[in-house]
N, C-alpha and C positions, 0 to 999 in steps of 0.2 A: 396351368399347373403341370406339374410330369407326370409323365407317365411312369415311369421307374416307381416301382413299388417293394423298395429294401426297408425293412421297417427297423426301428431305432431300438437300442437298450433300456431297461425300463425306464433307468436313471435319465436317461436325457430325454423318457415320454415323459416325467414327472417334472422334469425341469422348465419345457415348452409349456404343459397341463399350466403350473403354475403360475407362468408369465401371461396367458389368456386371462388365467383366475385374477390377477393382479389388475390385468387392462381393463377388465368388465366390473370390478369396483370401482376402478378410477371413472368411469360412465356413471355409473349409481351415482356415484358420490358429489357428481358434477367439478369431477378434479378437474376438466378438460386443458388444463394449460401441459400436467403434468402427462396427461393421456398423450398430448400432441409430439409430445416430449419422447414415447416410444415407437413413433412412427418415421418410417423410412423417409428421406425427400424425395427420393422417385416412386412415392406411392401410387398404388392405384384403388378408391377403394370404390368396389360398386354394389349397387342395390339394384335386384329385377323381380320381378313376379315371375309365377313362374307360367310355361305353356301349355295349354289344353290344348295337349295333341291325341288324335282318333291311334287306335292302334295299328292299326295299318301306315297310317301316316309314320308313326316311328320308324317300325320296320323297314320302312325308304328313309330313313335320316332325315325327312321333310318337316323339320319346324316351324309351325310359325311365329311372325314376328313376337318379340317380346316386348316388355313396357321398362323401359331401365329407369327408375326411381333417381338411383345418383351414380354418376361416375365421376367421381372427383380427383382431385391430386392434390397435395400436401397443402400448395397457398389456399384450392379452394374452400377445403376443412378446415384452413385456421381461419378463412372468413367467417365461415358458421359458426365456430366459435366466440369470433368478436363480436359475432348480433347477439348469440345469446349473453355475450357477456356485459351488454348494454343497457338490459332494463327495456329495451325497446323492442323486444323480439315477441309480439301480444300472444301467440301460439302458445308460448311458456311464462307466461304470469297467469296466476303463481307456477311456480317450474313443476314437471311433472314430475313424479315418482317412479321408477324406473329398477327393474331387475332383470340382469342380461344374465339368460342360464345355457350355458353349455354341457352337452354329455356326447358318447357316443364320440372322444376323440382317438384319432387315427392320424398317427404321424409318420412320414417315410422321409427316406434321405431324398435330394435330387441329385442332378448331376454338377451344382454347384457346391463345392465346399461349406459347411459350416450354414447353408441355407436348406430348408426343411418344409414338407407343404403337409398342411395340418387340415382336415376335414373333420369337421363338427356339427352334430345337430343344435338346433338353437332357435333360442325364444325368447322375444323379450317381451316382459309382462310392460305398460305402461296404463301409471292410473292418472287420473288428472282433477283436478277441483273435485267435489264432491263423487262425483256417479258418475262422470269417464274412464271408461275401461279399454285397454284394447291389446290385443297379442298380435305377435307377427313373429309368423315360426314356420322356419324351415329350415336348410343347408346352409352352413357357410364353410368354405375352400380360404382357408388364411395359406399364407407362404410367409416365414419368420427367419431374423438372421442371429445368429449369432456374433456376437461384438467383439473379439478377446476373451475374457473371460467367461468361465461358465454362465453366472448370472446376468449376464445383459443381455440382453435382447431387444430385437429391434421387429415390429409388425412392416411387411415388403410389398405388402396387400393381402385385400381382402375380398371376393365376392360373396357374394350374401343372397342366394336362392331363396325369395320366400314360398312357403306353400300356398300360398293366396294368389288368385288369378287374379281377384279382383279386390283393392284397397278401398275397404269401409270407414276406416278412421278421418277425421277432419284435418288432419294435417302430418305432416311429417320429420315435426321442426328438433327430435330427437335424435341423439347419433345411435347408431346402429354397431 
């Protein structure tokens, strides 16, 4: 993401706000054809947990390794898509219940035209059959473009910091 931290006019913080707010119903809603449909083809999008580092450790920029959940590109997320969209995907029968909540957004310009990197905190609630419950909430660092006109937009990537060191849930067969 950039480093360049020029921050945006309200109007086009509410216009990017909006097009997240759009993307994370189309998730609930299990639109995933239409979801795939705002995504870049040179996407990148990923999931990691995050690292339990000593403070000292920081202080030297000494991380350790992390655990990356997904880093996909555009064919590999429309594969997830086609299993989920099969009936055969057992993780989601019945499909799960699902609300992706973003706040805490912060949008600047970079050094490419008309492309914007958006940091938000985020949380996505998922319940599942009866008494499955589970969250996964931390950071995510989106980068969005602009299409031509004001209202299109297009997701350029995503990473998706969660605050969980360690993943308790049984599976991970939702989009994020």
């Amino acid at each position: 993401m950039s480093t360049t931290h020029r921050a945006v006019s309200p109007d086009l913080h509410h216009q990017i706000q909006q097009f997240l707010y759009r993307e994370a119903a189309l998730l609930d809603d299990w639109q995933f054809r239409p979801w795939l449909d705002l995504l870049a083809e040179d996407i990148r999008y990923t999931l990691r947990t995050t690292v339990n580092a000593q403070t000292r450790d920081r202080r030297k920029s000494i991380q350790p390794p992390t655990t990356w959940l997904f880093n996909d590109n555009k064919f590999q997320l429309e594969r997830r898509v086609a299993r989920l969209e099969t009936g055969m995907a057992w993780a989601e029968e019945p499909p799960s219940r699902t609300r992706h909540m973003i706040t805490n957004c912060q949008v600047t310009e970079t050094d490419t035209p008309d492309t914007f990197d958006v940091r938000v905190n985020y949380l996505l609630y998922r319940a599942q059959k009866a008494r499955d419950e589970a969250y996964y909430i931390g950071t995510r660092f989106d980068r969005v473009r602009r299409l031509g006109s004001d209202d299109n937009w297009q997701l350029a990537a995503r990473n998706i910091v969660l605050d969980q060191a360690v993943i308790t849930s049984h599976n991970l067969s939702v989009l994020f």
